[in-house]
C-alpha positions as CSV (number, residue, x, y, z in Angstrom):
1,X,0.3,-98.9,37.1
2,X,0.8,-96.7,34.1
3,X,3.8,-95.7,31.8
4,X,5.7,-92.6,33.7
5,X,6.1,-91.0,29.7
6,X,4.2,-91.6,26.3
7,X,7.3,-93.0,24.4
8,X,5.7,-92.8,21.5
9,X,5.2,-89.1,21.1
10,X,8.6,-88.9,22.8
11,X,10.1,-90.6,19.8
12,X,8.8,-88.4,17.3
13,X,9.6,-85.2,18.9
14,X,13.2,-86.5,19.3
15,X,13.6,-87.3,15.9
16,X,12.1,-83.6,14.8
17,X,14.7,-82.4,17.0
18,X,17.7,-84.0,15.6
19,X,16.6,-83.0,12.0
20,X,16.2,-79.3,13.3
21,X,19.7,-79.7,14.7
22,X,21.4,-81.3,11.1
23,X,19.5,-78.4,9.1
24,X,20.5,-75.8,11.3
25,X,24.1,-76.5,11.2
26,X,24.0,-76.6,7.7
27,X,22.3,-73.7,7.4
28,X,24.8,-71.6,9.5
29,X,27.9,-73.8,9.2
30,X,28.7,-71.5,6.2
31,X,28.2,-68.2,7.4
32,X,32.0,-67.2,8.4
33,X,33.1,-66.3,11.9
34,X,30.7,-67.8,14.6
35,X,28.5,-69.8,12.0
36,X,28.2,-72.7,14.3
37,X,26.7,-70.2,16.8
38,X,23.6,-70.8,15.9
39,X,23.9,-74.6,15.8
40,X,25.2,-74.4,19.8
41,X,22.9,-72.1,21.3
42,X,20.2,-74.3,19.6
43,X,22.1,-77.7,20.9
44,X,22.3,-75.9,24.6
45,X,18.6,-75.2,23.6
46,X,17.5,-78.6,23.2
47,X,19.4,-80.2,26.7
48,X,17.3,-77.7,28.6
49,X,14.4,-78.3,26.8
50,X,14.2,-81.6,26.9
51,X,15.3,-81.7,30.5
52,X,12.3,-79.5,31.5
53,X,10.1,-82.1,29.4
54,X,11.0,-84.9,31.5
55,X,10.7,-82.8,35.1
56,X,7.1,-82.1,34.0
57,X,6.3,-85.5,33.3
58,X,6.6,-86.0,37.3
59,X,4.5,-83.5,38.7
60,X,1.7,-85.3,40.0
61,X,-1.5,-85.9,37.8
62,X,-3.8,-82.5,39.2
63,X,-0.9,-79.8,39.3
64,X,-1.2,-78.7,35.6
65,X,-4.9,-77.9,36.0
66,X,-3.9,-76.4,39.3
67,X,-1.8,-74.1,37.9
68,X,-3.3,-73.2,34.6
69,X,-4.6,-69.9,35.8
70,X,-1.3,-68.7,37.5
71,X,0.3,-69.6,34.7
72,X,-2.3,-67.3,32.7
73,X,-2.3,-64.8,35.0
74,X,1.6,-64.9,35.0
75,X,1.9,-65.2,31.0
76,X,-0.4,-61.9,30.7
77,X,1.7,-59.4,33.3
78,X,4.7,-60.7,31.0
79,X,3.0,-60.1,27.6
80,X,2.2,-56.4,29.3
81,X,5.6,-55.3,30.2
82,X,7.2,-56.4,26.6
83,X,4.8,-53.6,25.9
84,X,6.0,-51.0,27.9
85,X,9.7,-52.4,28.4
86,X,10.4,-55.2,25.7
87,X,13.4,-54.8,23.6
88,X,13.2,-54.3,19.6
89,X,13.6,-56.8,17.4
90,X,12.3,-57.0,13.7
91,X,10.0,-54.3,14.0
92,X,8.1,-55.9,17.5
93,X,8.5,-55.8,20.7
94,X,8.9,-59.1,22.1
95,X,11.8,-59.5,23.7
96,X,12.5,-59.4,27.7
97,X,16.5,-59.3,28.1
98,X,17.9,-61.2,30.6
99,X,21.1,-60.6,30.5
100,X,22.6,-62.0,27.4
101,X,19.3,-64.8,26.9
102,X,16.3,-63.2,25.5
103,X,13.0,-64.2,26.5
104,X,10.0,-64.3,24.4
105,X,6.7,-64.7,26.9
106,X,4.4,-65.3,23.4
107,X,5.7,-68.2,22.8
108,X,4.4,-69.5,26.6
109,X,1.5,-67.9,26.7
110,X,-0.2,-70.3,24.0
111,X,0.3,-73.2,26.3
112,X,-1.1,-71.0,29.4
113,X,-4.0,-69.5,27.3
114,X,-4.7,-73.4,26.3
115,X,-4.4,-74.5,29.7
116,X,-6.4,-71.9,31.2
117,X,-9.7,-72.0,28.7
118,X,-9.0,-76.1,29.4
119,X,-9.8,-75.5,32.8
120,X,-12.5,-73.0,32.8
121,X,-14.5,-75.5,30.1
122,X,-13.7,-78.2,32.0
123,X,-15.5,-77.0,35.4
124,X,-18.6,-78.9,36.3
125,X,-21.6,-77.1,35.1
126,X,-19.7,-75.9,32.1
127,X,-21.7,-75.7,29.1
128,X,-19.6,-73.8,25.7
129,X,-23.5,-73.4,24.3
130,X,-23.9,-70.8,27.2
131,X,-23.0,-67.4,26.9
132,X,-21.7,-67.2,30.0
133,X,-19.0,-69.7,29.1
134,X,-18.9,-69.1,25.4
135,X,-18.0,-65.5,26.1
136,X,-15.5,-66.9,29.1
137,X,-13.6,-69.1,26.7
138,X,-13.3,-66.6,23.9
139,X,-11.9,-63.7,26.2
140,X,-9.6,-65.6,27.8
141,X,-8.3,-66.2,23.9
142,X,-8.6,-62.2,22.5
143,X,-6.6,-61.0,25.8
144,X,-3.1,-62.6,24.5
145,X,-4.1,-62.0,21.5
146,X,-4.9,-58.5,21.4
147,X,-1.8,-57.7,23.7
148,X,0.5,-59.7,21.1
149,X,-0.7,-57.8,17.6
150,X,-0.2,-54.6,19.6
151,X,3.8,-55.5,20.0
152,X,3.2,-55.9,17.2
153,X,3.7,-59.5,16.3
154,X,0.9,-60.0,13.9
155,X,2.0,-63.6,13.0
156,X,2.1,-65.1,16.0
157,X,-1.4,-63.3,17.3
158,X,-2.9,-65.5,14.6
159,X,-2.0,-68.8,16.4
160,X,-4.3,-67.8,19.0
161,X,-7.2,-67.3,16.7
162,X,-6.7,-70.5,15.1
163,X,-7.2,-72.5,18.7
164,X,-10.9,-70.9,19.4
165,X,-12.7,-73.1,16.8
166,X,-10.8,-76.4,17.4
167,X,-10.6,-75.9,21.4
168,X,-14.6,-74.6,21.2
169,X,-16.0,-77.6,18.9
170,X,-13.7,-80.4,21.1
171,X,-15.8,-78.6,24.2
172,X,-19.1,-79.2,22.7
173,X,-19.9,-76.2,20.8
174,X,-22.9,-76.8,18.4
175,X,-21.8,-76.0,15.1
176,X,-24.2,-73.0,14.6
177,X,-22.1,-71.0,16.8
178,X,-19.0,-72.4,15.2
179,X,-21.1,-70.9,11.8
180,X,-21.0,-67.2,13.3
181,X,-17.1,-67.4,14.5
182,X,-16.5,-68.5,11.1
183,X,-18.5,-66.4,9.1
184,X,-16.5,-62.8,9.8
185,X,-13.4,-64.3,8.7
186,X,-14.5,-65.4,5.3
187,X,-16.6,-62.1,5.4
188,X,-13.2,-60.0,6.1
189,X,-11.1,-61.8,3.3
190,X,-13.7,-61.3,0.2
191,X,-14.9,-57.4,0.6
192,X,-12.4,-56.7,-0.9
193,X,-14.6,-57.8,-3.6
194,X,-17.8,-57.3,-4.0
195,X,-19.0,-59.9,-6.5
196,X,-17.8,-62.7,-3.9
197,X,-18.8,-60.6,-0.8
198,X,-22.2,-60.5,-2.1
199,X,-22.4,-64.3,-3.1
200,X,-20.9,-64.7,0.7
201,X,-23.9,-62.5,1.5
202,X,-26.8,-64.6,0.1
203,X,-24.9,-68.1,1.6
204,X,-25.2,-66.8,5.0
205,X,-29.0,-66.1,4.5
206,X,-29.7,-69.4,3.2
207,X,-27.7,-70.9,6.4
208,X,-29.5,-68.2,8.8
209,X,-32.7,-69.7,7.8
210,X,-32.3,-72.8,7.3
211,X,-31.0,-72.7,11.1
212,X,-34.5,-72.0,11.9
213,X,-33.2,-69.6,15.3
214,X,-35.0,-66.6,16.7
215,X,-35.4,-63.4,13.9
216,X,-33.0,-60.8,16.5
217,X,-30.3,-63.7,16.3
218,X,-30.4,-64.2,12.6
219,X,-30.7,-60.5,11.9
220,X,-27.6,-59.7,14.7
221,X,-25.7,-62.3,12.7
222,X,-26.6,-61.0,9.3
223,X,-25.6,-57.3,10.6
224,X,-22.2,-58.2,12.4
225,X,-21.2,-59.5,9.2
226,X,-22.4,-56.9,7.2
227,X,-20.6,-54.4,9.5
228,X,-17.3,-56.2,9.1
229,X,-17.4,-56.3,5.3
230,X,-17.9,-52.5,5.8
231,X,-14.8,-51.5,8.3
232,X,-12.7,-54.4,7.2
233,X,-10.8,-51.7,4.3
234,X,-10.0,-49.5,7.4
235,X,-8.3,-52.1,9.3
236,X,-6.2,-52.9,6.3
237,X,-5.5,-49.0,6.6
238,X,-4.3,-49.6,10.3
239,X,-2.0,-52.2,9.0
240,X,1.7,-51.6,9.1
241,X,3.4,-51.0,6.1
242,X,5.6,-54.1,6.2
243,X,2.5,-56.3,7.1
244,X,0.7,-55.1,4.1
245,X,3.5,-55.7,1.9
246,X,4.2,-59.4,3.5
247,X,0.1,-59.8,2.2
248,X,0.4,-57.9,-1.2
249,X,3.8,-60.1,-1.8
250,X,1.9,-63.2,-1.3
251,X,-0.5,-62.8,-3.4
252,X,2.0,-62.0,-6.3
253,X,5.7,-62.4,-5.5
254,X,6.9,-61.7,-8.4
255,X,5.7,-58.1,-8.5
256,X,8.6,-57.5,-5.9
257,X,11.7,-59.9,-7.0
258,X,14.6,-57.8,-5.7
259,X,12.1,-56.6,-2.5
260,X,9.6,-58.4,-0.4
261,X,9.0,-61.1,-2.9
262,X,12.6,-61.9,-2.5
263,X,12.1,-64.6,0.4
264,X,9.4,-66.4,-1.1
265,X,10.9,-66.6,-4.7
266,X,14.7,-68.3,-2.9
267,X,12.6,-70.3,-1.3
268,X,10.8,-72.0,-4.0
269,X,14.0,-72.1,-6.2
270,X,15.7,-73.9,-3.3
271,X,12.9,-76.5,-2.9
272,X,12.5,-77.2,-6.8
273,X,16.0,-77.3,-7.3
274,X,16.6,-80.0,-4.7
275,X,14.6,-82.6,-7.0
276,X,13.5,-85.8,-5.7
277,X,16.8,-86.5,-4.0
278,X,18.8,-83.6,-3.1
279,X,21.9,-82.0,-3.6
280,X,23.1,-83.7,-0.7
281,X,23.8,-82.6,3.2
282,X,25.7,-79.6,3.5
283,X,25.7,-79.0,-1.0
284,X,23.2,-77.0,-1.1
285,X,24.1,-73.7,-3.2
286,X,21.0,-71.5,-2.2
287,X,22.0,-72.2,1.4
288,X,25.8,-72.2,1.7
289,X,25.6,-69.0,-0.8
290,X,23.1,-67.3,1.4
291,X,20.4,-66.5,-0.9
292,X,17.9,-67.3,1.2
293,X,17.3,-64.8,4.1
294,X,15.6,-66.5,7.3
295,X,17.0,-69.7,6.0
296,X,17.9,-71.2,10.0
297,X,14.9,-70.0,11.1
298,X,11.3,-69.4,9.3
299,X,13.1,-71.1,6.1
300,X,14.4,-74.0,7.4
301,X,12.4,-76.4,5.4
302,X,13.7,-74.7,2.2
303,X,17.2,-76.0,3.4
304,X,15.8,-79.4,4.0
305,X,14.4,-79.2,0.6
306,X,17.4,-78.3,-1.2
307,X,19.3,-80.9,0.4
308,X,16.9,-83.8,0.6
309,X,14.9,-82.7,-1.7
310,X,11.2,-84.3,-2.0
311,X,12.4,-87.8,-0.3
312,X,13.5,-85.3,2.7
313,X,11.0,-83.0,3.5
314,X,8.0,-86.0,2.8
315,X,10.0,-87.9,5.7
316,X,9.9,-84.1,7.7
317,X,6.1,-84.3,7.0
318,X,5.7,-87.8,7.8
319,X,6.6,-87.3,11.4
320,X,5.1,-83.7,11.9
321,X,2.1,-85.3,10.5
322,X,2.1,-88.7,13.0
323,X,3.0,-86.3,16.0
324,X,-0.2,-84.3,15.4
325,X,-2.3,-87.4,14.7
326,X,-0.8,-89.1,18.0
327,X,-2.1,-86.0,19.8
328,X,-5.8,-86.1,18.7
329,X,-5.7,-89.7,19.4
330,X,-4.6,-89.2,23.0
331,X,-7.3,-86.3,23.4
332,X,-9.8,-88.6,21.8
333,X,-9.1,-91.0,24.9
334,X,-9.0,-89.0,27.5
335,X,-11.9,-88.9,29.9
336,X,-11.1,-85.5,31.7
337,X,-12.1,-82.6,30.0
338,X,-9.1,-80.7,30.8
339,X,-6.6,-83.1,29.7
340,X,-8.6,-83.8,26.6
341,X,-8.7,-80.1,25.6
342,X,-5.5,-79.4,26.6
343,X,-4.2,-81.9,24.3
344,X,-6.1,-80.7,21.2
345,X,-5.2,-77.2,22.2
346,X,-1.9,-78.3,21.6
347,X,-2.2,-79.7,18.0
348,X,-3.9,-77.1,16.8
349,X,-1.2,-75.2,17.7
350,X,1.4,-76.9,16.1
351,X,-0.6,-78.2,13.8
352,X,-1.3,-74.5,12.5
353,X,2.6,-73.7,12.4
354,X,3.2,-76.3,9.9
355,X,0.1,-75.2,7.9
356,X,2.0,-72.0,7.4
357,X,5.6,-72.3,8.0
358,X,5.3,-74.8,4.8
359,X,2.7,-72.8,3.4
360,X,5.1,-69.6,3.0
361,X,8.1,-71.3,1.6
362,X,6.2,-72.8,-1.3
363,X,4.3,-69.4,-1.6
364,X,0.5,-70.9,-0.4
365,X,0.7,-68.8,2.7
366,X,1.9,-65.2,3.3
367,X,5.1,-64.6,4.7
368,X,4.0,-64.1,8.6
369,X,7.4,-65.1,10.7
370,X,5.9,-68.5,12.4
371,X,9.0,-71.0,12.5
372,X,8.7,-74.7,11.9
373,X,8.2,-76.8,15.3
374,X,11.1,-78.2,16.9
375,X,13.1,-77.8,13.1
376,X,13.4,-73.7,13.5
377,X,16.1,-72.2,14.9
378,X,14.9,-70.3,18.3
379,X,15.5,-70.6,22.1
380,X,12.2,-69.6,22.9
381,X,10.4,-71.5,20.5
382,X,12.1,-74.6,20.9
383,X,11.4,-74.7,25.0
384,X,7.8,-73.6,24.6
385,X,7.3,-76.7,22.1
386,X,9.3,-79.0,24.3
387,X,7.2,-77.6,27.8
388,X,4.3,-78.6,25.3
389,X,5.1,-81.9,24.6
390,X,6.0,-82.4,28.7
391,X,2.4,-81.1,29.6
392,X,1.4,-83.6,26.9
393,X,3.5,-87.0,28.1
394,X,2.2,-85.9,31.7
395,X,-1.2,-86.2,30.9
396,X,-0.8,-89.2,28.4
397,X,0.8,-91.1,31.3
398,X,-1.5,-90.1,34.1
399,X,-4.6,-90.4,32.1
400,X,-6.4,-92.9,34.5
401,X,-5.4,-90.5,37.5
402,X,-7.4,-87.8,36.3
């Protein structure tokens, strides 16, 4: 007989919860007229999502793998209608309108695209090392991807780039191939110059050799790279104004105080001046005097910052960083493939939001939109995590069923 939930992971997320709910009303409790708004919808929010949490814990041990390709299929025709139909917001659409709640199917479609490649790796003569499967796995990745930058929603498209490597290697994938996903990345961020491209250039070689595989697959490996070193200055062309700026602000903030830097430099002002300590909940001047754009949603940690100061956002990290830890141990112990990958799937995910949400506000990352789990301010976001976390406590407690 095994536990119906994994109460241990339920505790953490409920204590992320609660501290998104205390920085959330600070951070709109001093707005004017309707500045507890925010801190509501997010409350009504958080009974839903939790609610849903707890109903997927009971569906019996096989459903999830069942349904992980309806749930794909279904994520997809969404993500193509926001296309055609989706209303505007920020620059992307991404929104489906239901009435007065808006609906955000990106934020879903990470747990369906994690479910689906779960269960496609997971079937019994799947082998990651075969092209066949290899090339499976990966398009069932670019297709959400590619249909979410075209919205576009740059930020969150990334998410699902981040999940091929960690998804791939937890299915086996020999870490040659894990060389050539890698490779194009580090390829596209130094030609811009050439000094370090080149040096890029003569690593690869060496590791091409070394790897001591067939001549046509070192030389296709050696031109793919070369060939994206050569276009990668035209896709920065294709790049929207506003997403060029976000990366030219990152890499020096300052150049733009009063513009795009704005964000980033409030943010770090609001962290450093919070000290060790804190001003104290609900003192906090860059918050209540609304310096800080974003600040109950992709800037919530400076509020927590400000407030707690470093005593409060190392006790933020501590319990981000033991959720993500409990979910690599749980995948770690799983014996079904699917349940195992989905679980990883899932850390990477969230794993990846912290990387940058905190990144951004500190200025290490560029500023790309992707909220804070379970802290940031957002209906969608905050059931998707939640519906995460359920899929997670399902498995956890079934995991001799499977």
């Amino acid at each position: 007989m095994t536990s119906r939930f994994d109460y241990i992971t339920l505790f953490l997320v409920t204590i992320l919860v609660c501290i998104g709910m205390l920085a959330i009303y600070s951070a709109s409790s001093f707005t004017g007229t309707g500045g507890a708004e925010y801190f509501n919808r997010q409350a009504l929010w958080a009974v839903l999502g939790f609610s849903i949490m707890i109903s997927v814990g009971f569906l019996p041990a096989k459903t999830l793998q069942q349904i992980s390709y309806s749930f794909y299929a279904f994520m997809i025709v969404t993500l193509i209608y926001v296309l055609f139909f989706g209303k505007v917001g920020k620059g992307a659409e991404r929104w489906i309108a239901i009435g007065s709640v808006h609906f955000q199917p990106s934020e879903f479609a990470k747990l369906a695209t994690i479910m689906a490649v779960s269960s496609f790796l997971s079937e019994k003569y799947a082998d990651v090392n075969r092209l066949k499967y290899f090339s499976g796995a990966v398009g069932l990745i670019l297709l959400p991807f590619l249909l979410i930058a075209r919205q576009p929603d740059l930020g969150t498209a990334m998410v699902f780039l981040a999940i091929i490597i960690p998804l791939l290697y937890w299915a086996g994938l020999h870490w040659f191939y894990i060389f050539v996903i890698v490779t194009p990345l580090l390829t596209m961020l130094l030609s811009f110059n050439f000094v370090a491209f080149l040096i890029l250039m003569l690593l690869i070689v060496l590791v091409l050799i070394l790897s001591r595989k067939k001549p046509i697959v070192l030389v296709a490996v050696f031109l793919m790279n070369i060939i994206v070193g050569i276009v990668t200055p035209t896709i920065w062309g294709q790049l929207r104004p506003y997403q060029q700026q976000r990366i030219m602000t990152f890499m020096n903030p300052e150049k733009d105080p009063q513009g795009a830097g704005y964000q980033i430099i409030q943010s770090q002002v609001a962290i450093g001046s919070g000290g060790f300590w804190g001003k104290g909940y609900l003192k906090g001047s860059q918050t209540h005097l609304r310096f800080l754009p974003a600040q109950h949603t992709d800037f919530i940690f400076s509020v927590i910052g400000e407030e707690f100061g470093f005593f409060g956002v190392s006790i933020v990290l501590f319990f981000l960083f033991l959720l993500i830890v409990r979910l690599i141990h749980l995948a770690s112990t799983m014996k079904n493939g699917f349940a195992s990958m989905t679980i990883i799937g899932i850390a990477t995910v969230l794993g990846f939001h912290v990387f940058i949400n905190i990144g951004m506000t500190i200025g290490l990352a560029p500023v790309t939109g992707l909220p804070l789990p379970f802290i940031s301010y957002g209906g969608s976001f905050l059931l998707a995590n939640l519906l995460m976390m359920g899929v997670v406590m399902n498995i956890a407690g079934k995991r001799f069923e499977f």
